[in-house]
Structure formats: structure tokens, C-alpha cells
LUMNUBA-541916 format. One line per 10 residues: their letters; for each residue z, x, y of N, C-alpha, C. Coordinates in nm, 3 decimals. Atoms other than C-alpha are relative to their C-alpha. Example, Ala and Ser with C-alpha at 12.3 -4.5 7.8 and 13.67 -1.06 7.14 Angstrom:
BEGIN
AS = 0.000/0.089/-0.119/0.780/1.230/-0.450/0.000/0.090/0.120; -0.006/-0.082/-0.119/0.714/1.367/-0.106/0.073/-0.077/0.109
//
This chain:
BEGIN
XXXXXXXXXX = 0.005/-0.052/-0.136/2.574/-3.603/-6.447/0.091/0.121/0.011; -0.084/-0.170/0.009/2.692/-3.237/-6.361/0.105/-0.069/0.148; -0.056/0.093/-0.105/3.003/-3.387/-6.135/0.025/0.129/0.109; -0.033/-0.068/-0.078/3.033/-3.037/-5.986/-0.126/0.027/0.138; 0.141/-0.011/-0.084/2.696/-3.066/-5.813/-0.023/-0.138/0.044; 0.056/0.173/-0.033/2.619/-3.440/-5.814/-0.122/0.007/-0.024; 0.180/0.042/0.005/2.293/-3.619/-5.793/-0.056/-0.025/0.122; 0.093/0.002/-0.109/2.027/-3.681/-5.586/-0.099/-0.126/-0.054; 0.131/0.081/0.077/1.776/-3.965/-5.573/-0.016/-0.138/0.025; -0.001/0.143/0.000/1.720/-4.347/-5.584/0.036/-0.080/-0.103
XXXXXXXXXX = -0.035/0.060/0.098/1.864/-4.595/-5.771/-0.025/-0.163/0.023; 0.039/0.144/-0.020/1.712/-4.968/-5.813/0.095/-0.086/-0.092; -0.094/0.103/0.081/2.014/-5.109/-6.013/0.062/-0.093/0.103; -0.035/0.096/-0.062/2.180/-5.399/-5.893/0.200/0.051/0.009; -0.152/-0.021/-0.020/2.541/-5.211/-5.955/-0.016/0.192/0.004; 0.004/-0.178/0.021/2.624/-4.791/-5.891/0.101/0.060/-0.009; -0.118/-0.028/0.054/2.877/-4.588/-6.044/-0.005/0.149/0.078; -0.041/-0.143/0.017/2.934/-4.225/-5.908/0.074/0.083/0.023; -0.109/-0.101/0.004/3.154/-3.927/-5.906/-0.047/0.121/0.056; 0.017/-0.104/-0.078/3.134/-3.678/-5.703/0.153/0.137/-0.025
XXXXXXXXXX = -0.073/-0.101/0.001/3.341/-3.317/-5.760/0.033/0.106/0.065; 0.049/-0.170/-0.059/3.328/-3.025/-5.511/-0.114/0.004/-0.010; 0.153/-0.040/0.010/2.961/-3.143/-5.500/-0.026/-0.123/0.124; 0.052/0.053/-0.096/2.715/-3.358/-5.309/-0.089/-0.098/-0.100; 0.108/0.109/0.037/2.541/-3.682/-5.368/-0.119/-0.090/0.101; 0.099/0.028/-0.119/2.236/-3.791/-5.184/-0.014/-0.166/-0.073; 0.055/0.079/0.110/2.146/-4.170/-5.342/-0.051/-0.122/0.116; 0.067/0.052/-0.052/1.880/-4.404/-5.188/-0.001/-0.129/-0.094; -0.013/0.089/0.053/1.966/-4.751/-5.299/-0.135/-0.102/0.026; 0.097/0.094/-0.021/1.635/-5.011/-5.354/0.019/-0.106/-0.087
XXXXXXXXXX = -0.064/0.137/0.049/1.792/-5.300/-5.520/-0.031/-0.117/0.086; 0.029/0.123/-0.123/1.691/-5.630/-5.355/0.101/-0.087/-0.028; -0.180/0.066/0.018/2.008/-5.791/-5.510/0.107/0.091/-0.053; -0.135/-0.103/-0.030/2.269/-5.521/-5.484/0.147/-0.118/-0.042; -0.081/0.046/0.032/2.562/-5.640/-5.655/0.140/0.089/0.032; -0.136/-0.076/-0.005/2.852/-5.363/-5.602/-0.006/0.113/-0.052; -0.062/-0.132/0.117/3.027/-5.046/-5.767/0.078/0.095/0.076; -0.085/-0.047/-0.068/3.215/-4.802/-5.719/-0.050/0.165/0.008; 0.027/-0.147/-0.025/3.226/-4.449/-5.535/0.119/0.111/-0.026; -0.067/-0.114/0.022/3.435/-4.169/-5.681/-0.001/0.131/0.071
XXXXXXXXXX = 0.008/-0.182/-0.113/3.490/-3.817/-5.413/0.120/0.083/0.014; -0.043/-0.073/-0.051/3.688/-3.557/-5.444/-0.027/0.118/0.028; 0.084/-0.119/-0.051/3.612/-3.310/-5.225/-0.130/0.048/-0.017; 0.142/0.026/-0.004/3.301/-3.385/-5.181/-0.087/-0.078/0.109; 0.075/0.111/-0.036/3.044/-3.582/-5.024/-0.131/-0.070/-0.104; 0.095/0.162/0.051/2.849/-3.891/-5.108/-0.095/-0.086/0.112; 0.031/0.057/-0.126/2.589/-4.047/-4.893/-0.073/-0.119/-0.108; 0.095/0.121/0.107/2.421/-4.403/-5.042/-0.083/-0.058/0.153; 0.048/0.065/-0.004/2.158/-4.504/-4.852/-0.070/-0.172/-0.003; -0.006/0.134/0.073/2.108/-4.898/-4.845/-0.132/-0.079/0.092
XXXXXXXXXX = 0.138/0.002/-0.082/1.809/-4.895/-4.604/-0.110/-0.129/-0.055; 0.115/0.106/0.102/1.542/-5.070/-4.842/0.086/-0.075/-0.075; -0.073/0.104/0.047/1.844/-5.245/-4.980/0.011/-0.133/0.024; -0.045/0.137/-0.031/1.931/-5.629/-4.985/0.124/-0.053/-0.116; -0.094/0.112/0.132/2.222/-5.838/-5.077/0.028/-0.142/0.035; -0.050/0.174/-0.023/2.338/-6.190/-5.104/0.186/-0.047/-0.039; -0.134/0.085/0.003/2.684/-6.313/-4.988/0.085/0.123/-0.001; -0.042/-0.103/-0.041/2.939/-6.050/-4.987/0.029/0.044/-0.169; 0.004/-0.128/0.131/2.944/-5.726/-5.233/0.089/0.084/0.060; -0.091/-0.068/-0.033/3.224/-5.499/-5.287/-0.027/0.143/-0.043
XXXXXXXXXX = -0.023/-0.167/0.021/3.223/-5.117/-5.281/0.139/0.034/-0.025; -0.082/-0.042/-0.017/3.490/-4.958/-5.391/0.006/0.138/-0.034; 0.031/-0.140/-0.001/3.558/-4.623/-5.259/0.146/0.056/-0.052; -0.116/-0.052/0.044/3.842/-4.429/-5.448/-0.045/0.237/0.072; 0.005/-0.105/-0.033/3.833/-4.067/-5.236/0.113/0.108/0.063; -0.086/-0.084/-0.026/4.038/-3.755/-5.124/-0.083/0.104/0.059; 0.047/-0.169/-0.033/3.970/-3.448/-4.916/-0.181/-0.023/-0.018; 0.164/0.013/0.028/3.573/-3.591/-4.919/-0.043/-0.102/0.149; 0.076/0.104/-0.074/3.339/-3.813/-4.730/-0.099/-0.061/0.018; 0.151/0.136/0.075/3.108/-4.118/-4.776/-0.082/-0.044/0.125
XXXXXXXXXX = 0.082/0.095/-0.102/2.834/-4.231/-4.564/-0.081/-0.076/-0.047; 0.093/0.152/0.061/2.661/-4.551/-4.604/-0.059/-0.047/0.143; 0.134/0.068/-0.066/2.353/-4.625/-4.447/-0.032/-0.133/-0.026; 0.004/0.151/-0.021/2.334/-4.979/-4.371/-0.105/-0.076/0.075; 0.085/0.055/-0.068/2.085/-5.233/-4.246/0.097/-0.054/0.087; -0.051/0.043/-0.162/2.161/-5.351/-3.869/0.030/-0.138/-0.009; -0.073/0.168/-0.013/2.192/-5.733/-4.000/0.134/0.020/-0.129; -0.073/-0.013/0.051/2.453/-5.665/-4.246/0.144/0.031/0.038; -0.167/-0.047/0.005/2.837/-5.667/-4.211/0.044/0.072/-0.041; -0.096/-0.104/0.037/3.072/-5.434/-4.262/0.111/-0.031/-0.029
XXXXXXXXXX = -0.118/-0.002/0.002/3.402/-5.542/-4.377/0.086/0.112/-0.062; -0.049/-0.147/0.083/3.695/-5.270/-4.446/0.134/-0.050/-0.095; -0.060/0.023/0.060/3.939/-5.303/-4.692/0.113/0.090/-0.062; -0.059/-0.072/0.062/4.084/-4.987/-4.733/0.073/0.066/-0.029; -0.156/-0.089/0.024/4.418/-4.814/-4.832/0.008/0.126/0.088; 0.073/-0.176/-0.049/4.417/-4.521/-4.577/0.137/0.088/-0.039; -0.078/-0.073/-0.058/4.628/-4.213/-4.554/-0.076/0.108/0.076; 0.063/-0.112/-0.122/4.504/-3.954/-4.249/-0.126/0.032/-0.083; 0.133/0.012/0.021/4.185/-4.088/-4.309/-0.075/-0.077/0.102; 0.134/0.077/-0.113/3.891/-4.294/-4.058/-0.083/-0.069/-0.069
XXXXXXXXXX = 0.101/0.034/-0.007/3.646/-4.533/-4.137/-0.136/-0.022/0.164; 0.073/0.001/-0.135/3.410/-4.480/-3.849/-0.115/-0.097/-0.035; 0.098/0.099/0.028/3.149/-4.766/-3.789/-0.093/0.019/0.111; 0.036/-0.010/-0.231/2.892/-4.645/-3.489/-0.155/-0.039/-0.106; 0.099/0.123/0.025/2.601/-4.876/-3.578/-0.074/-0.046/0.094; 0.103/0.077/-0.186/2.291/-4.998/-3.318/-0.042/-0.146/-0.103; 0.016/0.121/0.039/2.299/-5.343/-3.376/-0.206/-0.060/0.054; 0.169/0.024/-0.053/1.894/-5.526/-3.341/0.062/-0.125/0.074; -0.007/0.106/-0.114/1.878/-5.842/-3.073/0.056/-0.118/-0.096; -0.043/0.059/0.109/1.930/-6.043/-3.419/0.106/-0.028/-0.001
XXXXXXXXXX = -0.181/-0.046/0.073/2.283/-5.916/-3.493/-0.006/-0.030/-0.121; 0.015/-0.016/0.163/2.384/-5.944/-3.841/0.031/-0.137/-0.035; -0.012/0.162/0.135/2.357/-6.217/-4.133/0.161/-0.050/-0.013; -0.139/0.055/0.085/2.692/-6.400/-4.180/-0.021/0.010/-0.113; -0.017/-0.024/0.197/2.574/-6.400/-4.517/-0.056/0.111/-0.095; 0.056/-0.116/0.129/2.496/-6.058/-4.641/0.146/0.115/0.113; -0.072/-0.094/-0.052/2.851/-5.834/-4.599/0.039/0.073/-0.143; -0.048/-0.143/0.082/2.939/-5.515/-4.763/0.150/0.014/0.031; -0.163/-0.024/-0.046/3.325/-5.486/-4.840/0.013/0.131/-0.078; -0.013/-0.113/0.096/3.439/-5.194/-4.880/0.156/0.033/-0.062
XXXXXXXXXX = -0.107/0.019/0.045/3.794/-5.171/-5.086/-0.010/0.138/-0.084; -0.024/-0.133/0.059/3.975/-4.860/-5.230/0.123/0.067/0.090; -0.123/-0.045/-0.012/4.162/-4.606/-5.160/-0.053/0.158/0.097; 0.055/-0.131/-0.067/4.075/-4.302/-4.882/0.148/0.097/0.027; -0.100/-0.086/-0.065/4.292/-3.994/-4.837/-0.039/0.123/0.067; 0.093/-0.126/-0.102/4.216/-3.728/-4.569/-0.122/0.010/-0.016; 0.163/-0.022/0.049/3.895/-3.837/-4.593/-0.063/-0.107/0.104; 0.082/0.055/-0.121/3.610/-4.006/-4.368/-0.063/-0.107/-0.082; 0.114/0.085/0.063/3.388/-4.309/-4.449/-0.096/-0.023/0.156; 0.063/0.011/-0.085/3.137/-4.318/-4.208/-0.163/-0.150/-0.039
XXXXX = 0.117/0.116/0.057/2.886/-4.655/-4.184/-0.136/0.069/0.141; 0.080/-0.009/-0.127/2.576/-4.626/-3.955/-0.111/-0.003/-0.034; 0.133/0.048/0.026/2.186/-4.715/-3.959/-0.115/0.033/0.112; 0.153/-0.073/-0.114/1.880/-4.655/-3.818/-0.093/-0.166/0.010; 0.033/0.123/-0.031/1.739/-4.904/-3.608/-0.214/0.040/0.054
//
């Protein structure tokens, strides 16, 4: 992967590794058992998609970033838990929940380390 550019694209693995440099990553997750991984950003952005995603029981992200910012597209029954080390950083969570609300048993943790940097969650309902 060219880390100064990033990637683009979909990925049906059950785990995702990437690094981001002074670039951009677009990545459309279709895994129906999503297991975890981790997101690497500096100065950069990263967006993962998790739309057509599914998981079971809780899965950990871990975001290690600086001077960047991650968005994760989430399904509306899914949790959000945060986990993460800040310094003059935000996880913003602005989310339209469905009449449902979300699964107790499908949460996304996210653990790591953010510095001057954003994580933004949010979904399309």
C-alpha cells in the first residue's frame, strides 16, 4: 500500500489493518463476522464504512492517530463504546437511531490512542 496516498475500496475480511500517511482512505467493510483491527492516521484521514457489515458480541478497533481523522459508518443497531486515550482530541457520536435501537449484543469498541485528532461515528438510517 502507497501509505502516502492510501487505499480505496472494500474489504470482506473478518479483521483490517491500515495506515494512513498524509493520505486518504476510503474502505467499505462487507464482512458478516467482523472480528476487529486496527487503524493507523497520521495526518490523514480514514473513513471505514461498516454499513453492509455485521458482528457478533463486542469487537475492538483500535485507533492509534495524530493530527488525522476517522469516520466510521455504523449500523443504527450497533453500539458504540469509547475507549480512548485522548489529548485535544473528540470522539463525536451524532447517530439517528431506528424505533429498534441497538443490539446489546453487537458493540464496536473502540481503544487507542487519539491526538489532535477527531473520530467521528455516524450512519445512515
Amino acid at each position: 500500500m502507497d501509505m502516502l496516498s492510501g487505499t480505496a475500496g472494500s474489504n470482506t475480511e473478518e479483521y483490517i489493518n491500515t495506515s494512513t500517511l498524509f493520505g486518504a482512505i476510503n474502505r467499505a467493510i462487507l464482512s458478516k463476522d467482523f472480528k476487529g483491527g486496527k487503524v493507523k492516521n497520521l495526518f490523514g484521514s480514514t473513513e471505514l464504512d461498516f454499513t453492509y457489515a455485521d458482528i457478533n458480541g463486542v469487537v475492538t478497533l483500535d485507533i492509534s492517530q495524530a493530527f488525522g481523522e476517522v469516520t466510521l459508518v455504523v449500523p443504527s443497531d450497533w453500539r458504540v463504546e469509547e475507549d480512548l486515550s485522548h489529548f485535544c482530541s473528540v470522539v463525536d457520536e451524532d447517530r439517528c437511531y431506528n424505533n429498534r435501537g441497538y443490539s446489546s449484543n453487537k458493540v464496536l469498541l473502540l481503544k487507542g490512542l487519539s491526538i489532535f485528532a477527531v473520530v467521528d461515528v455516524v450512519n445512515f438510517v
